[in-house]
Residue, then its C-alpha position, 0 to 999 in steps of 0.5 A: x469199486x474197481x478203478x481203471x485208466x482209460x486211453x485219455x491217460x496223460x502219464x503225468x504220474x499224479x495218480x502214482x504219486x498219490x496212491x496210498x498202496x502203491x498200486x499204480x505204476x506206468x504200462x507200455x502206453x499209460x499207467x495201469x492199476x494193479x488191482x491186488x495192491x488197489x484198496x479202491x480208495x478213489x485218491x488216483x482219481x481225485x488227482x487225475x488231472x485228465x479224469x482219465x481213471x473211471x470206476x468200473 
């Protein structure tokens, strides 16, 4: 499953912090997911505190 951020993003960094493959990292208005380094184990999503990240 594909993980994105949606505009509700707080860009507090949580999902960062706890990435495992440090595929997260801040955009020009809110984090963005690089889908390459992502191993899609839905960790950011557990941590937003927003639930700004969506499985797509």
């Amino acid at each position: 499953m594909t993980y994105r951020i949606t505009d509700d993003c707080l860009c507090c960094g949580a999902c960062a912090d706890e990435c495992p493959s440090s595929a997260i990292g801040e955009g020009e208005d809110k984090y963005v997911i690089d889908q390459d380094k992502c191993v899609e184990c839905g960790t950011c999503a557990e941590n937003c505190p927003a639930e700004a990240i969506v499985e797509e």
